[in-house]
C-alpha positions in Angstrom: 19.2 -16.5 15.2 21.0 -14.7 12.4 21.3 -10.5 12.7 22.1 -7.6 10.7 23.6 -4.6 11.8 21.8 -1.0 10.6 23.6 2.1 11.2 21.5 4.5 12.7 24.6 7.3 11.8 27.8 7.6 11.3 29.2 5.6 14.7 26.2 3.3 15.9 24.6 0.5 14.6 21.5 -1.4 15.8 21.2 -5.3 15.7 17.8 -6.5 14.0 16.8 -10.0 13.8 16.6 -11.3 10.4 13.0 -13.4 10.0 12.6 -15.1 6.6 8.9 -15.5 7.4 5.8 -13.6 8.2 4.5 -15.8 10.5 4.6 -16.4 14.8 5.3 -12.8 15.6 5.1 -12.2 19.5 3.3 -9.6 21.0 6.1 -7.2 21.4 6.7 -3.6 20.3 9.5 -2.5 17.7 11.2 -1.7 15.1 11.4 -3.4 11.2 12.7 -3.2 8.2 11.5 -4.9 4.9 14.5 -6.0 2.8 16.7 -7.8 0.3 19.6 -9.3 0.2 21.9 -9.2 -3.0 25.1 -11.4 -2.3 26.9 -10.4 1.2 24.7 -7.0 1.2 21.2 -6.5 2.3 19.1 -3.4 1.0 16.2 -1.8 3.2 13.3 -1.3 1.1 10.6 0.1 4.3 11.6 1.0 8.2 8.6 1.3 10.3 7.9 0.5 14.2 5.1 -1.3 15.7 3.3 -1.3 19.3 2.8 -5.1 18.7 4.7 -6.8 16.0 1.7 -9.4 16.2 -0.8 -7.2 14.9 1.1 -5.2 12.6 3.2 -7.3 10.6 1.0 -10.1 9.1 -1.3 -7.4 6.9 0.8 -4.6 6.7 -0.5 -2.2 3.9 3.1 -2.1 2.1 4.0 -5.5 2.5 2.5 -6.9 -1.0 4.6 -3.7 -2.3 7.6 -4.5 -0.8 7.5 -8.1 -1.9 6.8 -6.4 -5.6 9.7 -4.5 -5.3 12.2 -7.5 -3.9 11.7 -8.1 -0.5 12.1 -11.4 0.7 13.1 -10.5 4.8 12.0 -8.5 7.4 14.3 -7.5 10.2 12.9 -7.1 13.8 14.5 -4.9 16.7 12.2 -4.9 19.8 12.0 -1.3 21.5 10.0 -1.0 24.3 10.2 2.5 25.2 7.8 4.3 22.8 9.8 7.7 22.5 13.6 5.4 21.7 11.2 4.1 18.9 10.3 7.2 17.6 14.0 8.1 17.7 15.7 5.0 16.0 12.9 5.3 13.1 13.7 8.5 12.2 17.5 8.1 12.2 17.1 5.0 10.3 15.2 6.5 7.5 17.7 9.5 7.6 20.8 7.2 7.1 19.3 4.6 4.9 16.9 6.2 2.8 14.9 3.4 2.2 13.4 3.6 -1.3 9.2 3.0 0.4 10.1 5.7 2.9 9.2 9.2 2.0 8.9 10.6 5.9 11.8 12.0 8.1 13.8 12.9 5.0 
């Protein structure tokens, strides 16, 4: 199972899985981000979180728009603990400033 590392600030970093598909997710809560990779370097395009990666994922309303603007991955982080989500979004959105996110800024 590959990984990439996010930094959530300036010290930490979270480990997402790196799924080249959209397909089989498990019923788990989480964290994703839609992406690309260019070379060595991968660019977040959308962070969100999900109570069930199942149910979210596979229809998400900006997923056709993240595809048009380059995505080709989506890294998965499962979080159970609603409140850590909440947390971990909004930093990741703060340090990355993904281009589809206009919340938490």
């Amino acid at each position: 199972m590959a990984t990439c590392s996010w930094p959530i600030n300036d010290t930490q970093h979270l480990d997402f899985e790196i799924v080249d598909n959209n397909n089989n997710w498990n019923d788990v809560p989480g964290l994703y981000i839609f992406t690309y990779q260019n070379g060595a370097n991968w660019f977040p395009l959308y962070v969100g979180q999900a109570e069930s990666f199942q149910s979210r994922l596979p229809n998400h309303e900006r997923l056709d728009e993240a595809v048009q603007n380059g995505a080709t991955h989506i890294h998965a982080l499962v979080v159970h603990d609603q409140a850590q989500r909440d947390q971990w979004e909004q930093m990741l959105i703060q340090h990355l400033h993904p281009p589809m996110n206009t919340q938490h800024r």
